[in-house]
N, C-alpha and C positions, 0 to 999 in steps of 0.2 A: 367725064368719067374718071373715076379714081386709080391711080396705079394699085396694082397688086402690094406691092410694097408699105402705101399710105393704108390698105384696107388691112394690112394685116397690123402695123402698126395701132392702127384703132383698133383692133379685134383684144391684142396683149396690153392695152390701156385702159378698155375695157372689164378687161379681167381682174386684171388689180385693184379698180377698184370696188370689184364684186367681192374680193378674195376680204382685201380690209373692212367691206361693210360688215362681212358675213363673219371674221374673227372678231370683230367688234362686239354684233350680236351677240359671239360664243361666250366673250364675257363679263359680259353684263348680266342684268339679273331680270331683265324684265324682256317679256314674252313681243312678238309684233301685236298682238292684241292688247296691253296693256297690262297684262298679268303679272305676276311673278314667276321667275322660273329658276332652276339652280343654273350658277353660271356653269360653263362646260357643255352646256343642254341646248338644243339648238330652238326649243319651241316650248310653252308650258305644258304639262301633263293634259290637259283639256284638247288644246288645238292639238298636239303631238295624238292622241287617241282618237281624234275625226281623220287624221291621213290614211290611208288606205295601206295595209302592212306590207303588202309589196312595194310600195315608195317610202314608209318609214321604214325599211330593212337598208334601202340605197343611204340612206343617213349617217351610218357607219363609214362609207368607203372615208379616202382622206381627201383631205383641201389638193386639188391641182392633180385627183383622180377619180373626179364623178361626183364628189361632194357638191362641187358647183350646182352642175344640174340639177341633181338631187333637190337641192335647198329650192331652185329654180321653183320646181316641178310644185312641192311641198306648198309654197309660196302662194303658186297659184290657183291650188285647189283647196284651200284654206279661203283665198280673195272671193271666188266661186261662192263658198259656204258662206260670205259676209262674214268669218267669226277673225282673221286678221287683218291689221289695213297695213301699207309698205310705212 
């Protein structure tokens, strides 16, 4: 069993590297499905209008408050719909 300490250490190494995947994404210019999209944007206007507006409004908060999730969320009910792959 893991100490408290090691699990949380993975938990904030974890996150980092969510944090950089996910600024990465922000800018670049291409969508997880393959599309284009303007950089700053976190999905292209296609996959971004199949989320559901109460999880594209969480889209707005910022990196390191709820954005994480948010993209989580987005992620996977997008993966659901077959229309992005990770």
């Amino acid at each position: 069993m893991q100490s408290e300490a090691v699990q949380k250490a993975k938990s904030e190494l974890d996150a980092m590297v969510d944090r950089k995947t996910i600024v990465a994404e922000l800018r670049g210019d291409r969508c997880r499905c393959g599309s284009t999209k303007a950089r700053g944007q976190t999905f292209c206007r296609t996959c971004y209008f199949l989320i559901p507006p109460s999880t594209r409004k969480r889209l707005y908060e910022r990196i390191g408050e709820g954005y994480e999730g948010a993209y989580r969320e987005c992620c996977d009910y997008l993966d659901e719909k077959g229309k992005a792959k990770p």
